[in-house]
DOVO-446492 format. One record per residue (C-alpha): y, x, z negated; residue number from 1; residue in three letters. Coordinates in steps of 0.25 Angstrom, whole numbers. Layout:
<sites>
{v:Y | u:X | w:Z | num:NUM | residuo:ALA};
...
</sites>
This chain:
<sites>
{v:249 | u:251 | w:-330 | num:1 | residuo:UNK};
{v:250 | u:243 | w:-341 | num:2 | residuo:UNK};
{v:242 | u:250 | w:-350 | num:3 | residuo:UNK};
{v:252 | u:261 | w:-346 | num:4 | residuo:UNK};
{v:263 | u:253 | w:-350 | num:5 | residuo:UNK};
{v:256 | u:249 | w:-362 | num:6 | residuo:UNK};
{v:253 | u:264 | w:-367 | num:7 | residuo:UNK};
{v:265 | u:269 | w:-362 | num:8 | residuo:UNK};
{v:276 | u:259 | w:-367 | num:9 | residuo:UNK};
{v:271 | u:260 | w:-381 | num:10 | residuo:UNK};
{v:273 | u:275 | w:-382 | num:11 | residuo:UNK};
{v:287 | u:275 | w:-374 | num:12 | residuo:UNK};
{v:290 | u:266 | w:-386 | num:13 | residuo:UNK};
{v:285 | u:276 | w:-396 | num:14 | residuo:UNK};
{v:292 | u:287 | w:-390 | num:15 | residuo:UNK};
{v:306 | u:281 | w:-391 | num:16 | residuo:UNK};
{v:302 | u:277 | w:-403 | num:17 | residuo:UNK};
{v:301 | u:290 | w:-407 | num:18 | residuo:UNK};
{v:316 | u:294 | w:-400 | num:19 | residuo:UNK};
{v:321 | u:283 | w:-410 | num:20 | residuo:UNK};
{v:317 | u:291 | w:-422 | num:21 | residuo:UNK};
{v:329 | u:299 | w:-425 | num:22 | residuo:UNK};
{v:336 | u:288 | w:-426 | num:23 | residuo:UNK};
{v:329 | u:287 | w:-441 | num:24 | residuo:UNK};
{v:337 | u:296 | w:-450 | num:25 | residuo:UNK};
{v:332 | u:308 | w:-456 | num:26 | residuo:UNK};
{v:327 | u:309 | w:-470 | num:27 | residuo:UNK};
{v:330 | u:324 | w:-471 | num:28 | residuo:UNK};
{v:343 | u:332 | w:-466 | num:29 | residuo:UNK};
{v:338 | u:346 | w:-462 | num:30 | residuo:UNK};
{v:344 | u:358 | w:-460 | num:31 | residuo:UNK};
{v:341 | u:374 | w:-460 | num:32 | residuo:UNK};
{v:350 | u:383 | w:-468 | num:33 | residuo:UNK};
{v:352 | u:398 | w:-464 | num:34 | residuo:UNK};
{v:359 | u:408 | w:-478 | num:35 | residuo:UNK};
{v:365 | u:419 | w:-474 | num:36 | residuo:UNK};
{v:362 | u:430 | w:-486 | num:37 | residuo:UNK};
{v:365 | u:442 | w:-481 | num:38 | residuo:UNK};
{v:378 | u:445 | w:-488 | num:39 | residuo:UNK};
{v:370 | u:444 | w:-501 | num:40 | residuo:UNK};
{v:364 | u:459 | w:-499 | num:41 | residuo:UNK};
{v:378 | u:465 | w:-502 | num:42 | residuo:UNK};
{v:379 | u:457 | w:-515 | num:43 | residuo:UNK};
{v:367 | u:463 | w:-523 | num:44 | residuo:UNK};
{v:374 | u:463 | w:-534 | num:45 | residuo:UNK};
{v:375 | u:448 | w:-536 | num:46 | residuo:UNK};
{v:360 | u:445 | w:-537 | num:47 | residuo:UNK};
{v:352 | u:439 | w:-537 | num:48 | residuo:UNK};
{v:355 | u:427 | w:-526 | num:49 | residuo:UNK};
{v:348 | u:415 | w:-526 | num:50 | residuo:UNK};
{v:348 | u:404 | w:-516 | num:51 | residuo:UNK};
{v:351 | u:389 | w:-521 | num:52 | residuo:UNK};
{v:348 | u:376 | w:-517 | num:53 | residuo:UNK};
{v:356 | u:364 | w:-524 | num:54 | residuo:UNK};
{v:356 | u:349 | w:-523 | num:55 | residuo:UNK};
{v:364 | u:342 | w:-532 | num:56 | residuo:UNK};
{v:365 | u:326 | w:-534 | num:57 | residuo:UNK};
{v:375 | u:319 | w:-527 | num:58 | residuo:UNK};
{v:379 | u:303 | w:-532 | num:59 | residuo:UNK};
{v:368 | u:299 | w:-525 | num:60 | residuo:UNK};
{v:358 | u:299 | w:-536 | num:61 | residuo:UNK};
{v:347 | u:289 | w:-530 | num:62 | residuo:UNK};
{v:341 | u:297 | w:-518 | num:63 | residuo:UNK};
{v:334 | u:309 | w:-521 | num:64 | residuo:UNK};
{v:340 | u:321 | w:-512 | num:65 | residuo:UNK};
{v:330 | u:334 | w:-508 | num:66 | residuo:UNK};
{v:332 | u:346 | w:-501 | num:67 | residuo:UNK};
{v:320 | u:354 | w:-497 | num:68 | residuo:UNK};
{v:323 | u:368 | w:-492 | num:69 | residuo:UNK};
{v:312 | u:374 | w:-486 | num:70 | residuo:UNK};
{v:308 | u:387 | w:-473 | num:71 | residuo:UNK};
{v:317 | u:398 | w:-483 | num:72 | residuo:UNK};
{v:319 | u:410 | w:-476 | num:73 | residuo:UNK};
{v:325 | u:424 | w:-482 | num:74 | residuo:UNK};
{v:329 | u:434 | w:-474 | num:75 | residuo:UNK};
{v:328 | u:449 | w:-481 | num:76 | residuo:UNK};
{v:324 | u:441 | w:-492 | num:77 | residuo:UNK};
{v:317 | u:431 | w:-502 | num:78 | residuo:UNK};
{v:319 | u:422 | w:-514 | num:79 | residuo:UNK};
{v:314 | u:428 | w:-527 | num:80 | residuo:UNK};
{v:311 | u:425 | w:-541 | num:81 | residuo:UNK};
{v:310 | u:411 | w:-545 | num:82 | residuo:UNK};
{v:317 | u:399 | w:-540 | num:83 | residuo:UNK};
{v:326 | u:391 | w:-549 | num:84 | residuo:UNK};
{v:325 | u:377 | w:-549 | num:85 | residuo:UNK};
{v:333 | u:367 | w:-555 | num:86 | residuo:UNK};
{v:332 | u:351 | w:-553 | num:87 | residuo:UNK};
{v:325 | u:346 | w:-543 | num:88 | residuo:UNK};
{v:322 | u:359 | w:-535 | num:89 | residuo:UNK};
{v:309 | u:365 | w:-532 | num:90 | residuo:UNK};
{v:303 | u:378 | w:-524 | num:91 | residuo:UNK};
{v:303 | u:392 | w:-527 | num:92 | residuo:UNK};
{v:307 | u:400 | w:-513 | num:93 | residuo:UNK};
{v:301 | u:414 | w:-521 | num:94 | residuo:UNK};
{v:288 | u:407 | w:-522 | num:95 | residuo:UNK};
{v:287 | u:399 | w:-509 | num:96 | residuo:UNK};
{v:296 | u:401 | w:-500 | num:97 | residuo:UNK};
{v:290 | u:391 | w:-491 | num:98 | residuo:UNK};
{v:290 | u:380 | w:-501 | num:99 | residuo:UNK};
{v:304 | u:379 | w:-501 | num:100 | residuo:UNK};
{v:316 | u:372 | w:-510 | num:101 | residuo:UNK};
{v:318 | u:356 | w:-513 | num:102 | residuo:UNK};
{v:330 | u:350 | w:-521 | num:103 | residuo:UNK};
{v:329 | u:335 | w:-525 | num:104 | residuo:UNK};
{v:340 | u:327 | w:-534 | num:105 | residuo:UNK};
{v:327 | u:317 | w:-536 | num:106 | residuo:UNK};
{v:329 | u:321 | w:-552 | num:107 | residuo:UNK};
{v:340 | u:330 | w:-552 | num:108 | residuo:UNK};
{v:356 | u:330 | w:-548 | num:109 | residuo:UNK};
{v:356 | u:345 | w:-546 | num:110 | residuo:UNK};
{v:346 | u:354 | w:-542 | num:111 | residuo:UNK};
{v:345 | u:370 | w:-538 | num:112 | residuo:UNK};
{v:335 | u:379 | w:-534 | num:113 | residuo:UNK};
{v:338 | u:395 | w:-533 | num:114 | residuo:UNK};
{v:330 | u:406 | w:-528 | num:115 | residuo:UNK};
{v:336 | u:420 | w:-530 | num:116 | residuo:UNK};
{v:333 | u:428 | w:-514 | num:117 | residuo:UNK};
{v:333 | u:443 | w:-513 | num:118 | residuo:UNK};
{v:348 | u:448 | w:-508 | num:119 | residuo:UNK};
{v:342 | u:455 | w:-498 | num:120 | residuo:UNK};
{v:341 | u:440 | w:-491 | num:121 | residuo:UNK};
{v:349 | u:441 | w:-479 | num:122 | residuo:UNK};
{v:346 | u:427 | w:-475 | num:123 | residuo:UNK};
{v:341 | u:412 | w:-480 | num:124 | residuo:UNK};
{v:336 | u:402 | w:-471 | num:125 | residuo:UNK};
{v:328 | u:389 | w:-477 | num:126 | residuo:UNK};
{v:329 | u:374 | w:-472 | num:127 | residuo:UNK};
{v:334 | u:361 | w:-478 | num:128 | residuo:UNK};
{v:329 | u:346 | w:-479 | num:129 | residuo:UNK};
{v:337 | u:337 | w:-486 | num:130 | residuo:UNK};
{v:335 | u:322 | w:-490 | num:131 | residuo:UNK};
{v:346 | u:312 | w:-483 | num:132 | residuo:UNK};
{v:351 | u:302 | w:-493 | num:133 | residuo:UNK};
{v:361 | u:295 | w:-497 | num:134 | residuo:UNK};
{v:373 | u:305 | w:-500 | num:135 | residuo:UNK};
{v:380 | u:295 | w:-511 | num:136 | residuo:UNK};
{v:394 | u:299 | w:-515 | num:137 | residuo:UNK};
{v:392 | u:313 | w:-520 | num:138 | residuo:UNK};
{v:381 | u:317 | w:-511 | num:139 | residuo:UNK};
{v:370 | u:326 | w:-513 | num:140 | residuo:UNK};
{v:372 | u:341 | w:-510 | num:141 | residuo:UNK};
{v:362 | u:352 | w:-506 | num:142 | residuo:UNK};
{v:367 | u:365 | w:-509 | num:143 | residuo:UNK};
{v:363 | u:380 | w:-504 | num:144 | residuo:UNK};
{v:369 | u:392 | w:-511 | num:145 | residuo:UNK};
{v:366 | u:406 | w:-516 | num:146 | residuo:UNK};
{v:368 | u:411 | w:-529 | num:147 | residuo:UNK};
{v:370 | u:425 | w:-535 | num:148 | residuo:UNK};
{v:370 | u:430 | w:-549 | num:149 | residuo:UNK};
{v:383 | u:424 | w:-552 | num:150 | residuo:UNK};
{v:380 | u:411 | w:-546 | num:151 | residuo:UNK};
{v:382 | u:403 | w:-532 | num:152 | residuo:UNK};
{v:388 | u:412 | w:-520 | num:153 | residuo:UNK};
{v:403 | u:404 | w:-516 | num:154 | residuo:UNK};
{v:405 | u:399 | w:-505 | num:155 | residuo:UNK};
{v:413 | u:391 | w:-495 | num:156 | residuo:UNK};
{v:407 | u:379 | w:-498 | num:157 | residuo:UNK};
{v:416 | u:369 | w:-504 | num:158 | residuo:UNK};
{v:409 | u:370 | w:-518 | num:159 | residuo:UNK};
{v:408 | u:386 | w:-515 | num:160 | residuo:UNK};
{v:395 | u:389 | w:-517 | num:161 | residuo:UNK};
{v:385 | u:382 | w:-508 | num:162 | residuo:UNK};
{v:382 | u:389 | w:-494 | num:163 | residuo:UNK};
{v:375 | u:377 | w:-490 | num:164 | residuo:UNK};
{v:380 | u:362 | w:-493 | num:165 | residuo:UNK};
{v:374 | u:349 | w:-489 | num:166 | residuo:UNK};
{v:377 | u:335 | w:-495 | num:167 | residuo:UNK};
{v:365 | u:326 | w:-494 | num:168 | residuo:UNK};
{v:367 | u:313 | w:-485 | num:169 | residuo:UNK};
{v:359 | u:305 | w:-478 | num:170 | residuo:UNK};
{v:364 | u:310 | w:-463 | num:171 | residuo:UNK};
{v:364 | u:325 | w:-465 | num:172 | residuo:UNK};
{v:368 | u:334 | w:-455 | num:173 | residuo:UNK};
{v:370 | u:348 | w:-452 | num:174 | residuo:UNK};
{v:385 | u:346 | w:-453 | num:175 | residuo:UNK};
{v:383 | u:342 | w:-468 | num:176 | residuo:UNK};
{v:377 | u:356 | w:-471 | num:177 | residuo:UNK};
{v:390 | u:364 | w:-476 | num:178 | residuo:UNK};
{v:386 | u:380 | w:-474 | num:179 | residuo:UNK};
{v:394 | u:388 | w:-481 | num:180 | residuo:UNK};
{v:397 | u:405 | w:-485 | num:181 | residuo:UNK};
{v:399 | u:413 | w:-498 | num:182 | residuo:UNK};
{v:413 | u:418 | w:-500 | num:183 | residuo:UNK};
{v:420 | u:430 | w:-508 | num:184 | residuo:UNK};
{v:416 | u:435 | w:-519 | num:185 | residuo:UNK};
{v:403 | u:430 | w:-516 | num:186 | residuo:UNK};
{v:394 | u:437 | w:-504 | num:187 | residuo:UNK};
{v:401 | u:435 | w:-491 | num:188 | residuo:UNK};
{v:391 | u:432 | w:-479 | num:189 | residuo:UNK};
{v:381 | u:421 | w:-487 | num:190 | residuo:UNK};
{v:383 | u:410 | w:-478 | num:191 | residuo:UNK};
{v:373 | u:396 | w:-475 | num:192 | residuo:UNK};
{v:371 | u:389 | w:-462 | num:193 | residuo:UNK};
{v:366 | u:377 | w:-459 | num:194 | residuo:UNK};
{v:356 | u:375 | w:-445 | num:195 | residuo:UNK};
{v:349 | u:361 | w:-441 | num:196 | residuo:UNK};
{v:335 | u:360 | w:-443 | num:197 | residuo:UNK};
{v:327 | u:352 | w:-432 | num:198 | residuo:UNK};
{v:326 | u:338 | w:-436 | num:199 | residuo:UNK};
{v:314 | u:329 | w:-433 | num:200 | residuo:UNK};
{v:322 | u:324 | w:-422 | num:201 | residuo:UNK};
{v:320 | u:333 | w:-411 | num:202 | residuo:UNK};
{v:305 | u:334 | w:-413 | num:203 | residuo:UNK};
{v:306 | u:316 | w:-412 | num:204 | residuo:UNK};
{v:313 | u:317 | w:-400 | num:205 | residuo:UNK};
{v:304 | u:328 | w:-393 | num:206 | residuo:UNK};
{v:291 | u:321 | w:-399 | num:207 | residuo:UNK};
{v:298 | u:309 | w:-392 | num:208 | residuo:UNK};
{v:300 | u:315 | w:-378 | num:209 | residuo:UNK};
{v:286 | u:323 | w:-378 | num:210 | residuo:UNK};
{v:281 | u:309 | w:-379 | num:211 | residuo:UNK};
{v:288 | u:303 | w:-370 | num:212 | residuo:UNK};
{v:286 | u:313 | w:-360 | num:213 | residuo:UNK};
{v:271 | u:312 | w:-362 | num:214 | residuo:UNK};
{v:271 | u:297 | w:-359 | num:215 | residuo:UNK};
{v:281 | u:297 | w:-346 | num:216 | residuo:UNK};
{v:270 | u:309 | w:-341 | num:217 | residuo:UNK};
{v:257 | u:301 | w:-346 | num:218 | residuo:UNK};
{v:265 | u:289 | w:-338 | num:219 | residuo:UNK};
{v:266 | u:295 | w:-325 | num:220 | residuo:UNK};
{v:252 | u:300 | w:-326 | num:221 | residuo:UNK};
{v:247 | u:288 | w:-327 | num:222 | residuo:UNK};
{v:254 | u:281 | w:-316 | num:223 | residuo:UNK};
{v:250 | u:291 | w:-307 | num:224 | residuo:UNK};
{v:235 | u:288 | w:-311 | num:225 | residuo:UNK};
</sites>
C-alpha cells in the first residue's frame, strides 16, 4: 500500500500539474481564415488578382512581430508566376505551396508579400500564427487583402481596403480579428471570415484526463490484487 501511494501521489501530482498549464500564456495567437473569391470570375477584365499579405510597424519598435501563414488551399485555382516580396517577407506559394508565407518587422516597418492566383479561384483557405507582444501605442497590424490591376479591392474596413485586419497584442483573440467584404465599384461577393483554430489547450487538457483515467484504473487494479 505504500508503494501504491508512493507511485500513485507523484503522478496525480503531475497530472494536475498538467491541468495548470493553460494557465501560461500563449506565445502565438492562432486562427484559420476562409476568402471568399468567387465573385472575381465576373471581373476578368481587371486582372491579374493577387492575394497580399501585409504587416506594418506599430510604435512599438523593440519586439519583433512575425506572422507565418501557412496550410494554403485554392479552390478552382492556384497562385502563379513569381511571388513579390518586399521587407521582411519570404515564401513563394507558385513554387511551394506547402512552405507557406512569414512576415517579420525584425529589420523592417512595412512588409508585403503578393502572389497573383488564377480568377477562376473560387475560394482561399490558409492559416495564421502571430507573435503576442507588446501592442505599444500604435500597435502592430496584420493585413490580408487582394489586389487587381488597379490596386487593392475597397472594402468595408475602416481603412477600405483590408478584408482581413488584426492589431498585434499580447492577448489576441478571435474577437480582435476584423473580417470584412468588397464594396462597389469593386467586385461585390469577396468577403474574409475568421474560424478558431484548436489551440494546445484542449489536447493538455485531454492528455491530462487520459492520464488520470489510467492511474484511477491502474489504482483500483491494484487494490483488488
Amino acid at each position: 500500500m505504500k508503494n501504491l501511494i508512493n507511485i500513485g501521489l507523484p503522478a496525480l501530482g503531475l497530472g494536475l500539474a498538467i491541468l495548470c498549464v493553460p494557465a501560461v500564456r500563449a506565445q502565438t495567437f492562432n486562427f484559420n481564415v476562409d476568402l471568399n473569391t468567387s465573385g472575381l470570375s465576373a471581373d476578368t477584365a481587371n486582372e491579374p488578382f493577387s492575394l497580399e499579405f501585409d504587416l506594418n510597424q506599430g510604435s512599438d519598435t523593440l519586439s519583433v512581430d512575425t506572422v507565418t501563414l501557412s496550410n494554403f488551399q485554392f479552390t478552382g485555382g492556384a497562385p502563379t508566376g513569381s511571388s513579390t516580396l518586399s521587407g521582411g517577407a519570404t515564401g513563394d506559394l507558385a513554387v511551394n505551396l506547402a512552405g507557406g508565407v512569414s512576415l517579420t518587422d525584425a529589420s523592417n516597418s512595412l512588409n508585403s508579400y503578393l502572389q497573383n492566383f488564377t480568377p477562376t479561384t473560387t475560394d482561399i483557405k490558409f492559416s495564421v500564427a502571430v507573435s503576442q507582444n507588446g501592442a505599444g501605442l500604435t500597435p502592430t497590424l496584420f493585413e490580408t487583402a487582394i489586389d487587381d490591376n488597379g490596386g487593392e479591392l475597397a472594402t468595408t474596413a475602416t481603412d477600405t481596403t483590408g478584408l482581413v485586419e488584426l492589431n498585434l497584442s499580447t492577448s489576441n483573440t478571435l474577437s480582435d480579428v476584423g473580417t470584412y467584404a468588397s464594396t462597389s465599384p469593386s467586385p461585390t461577393g469577396i468577403s474574409a471570415t475568421a474560424i478558431p483554430e484548436p489551440t494546445t489547450t484542449a489536447a493538455i487538457y485531454g492528455f491530462a484526463a487520459i492520464a488520470l483515467v489510467g492511474l484511477a484504473r491502474r489504482f483500483g487494479q491494484q487494490q483488488l490484487a
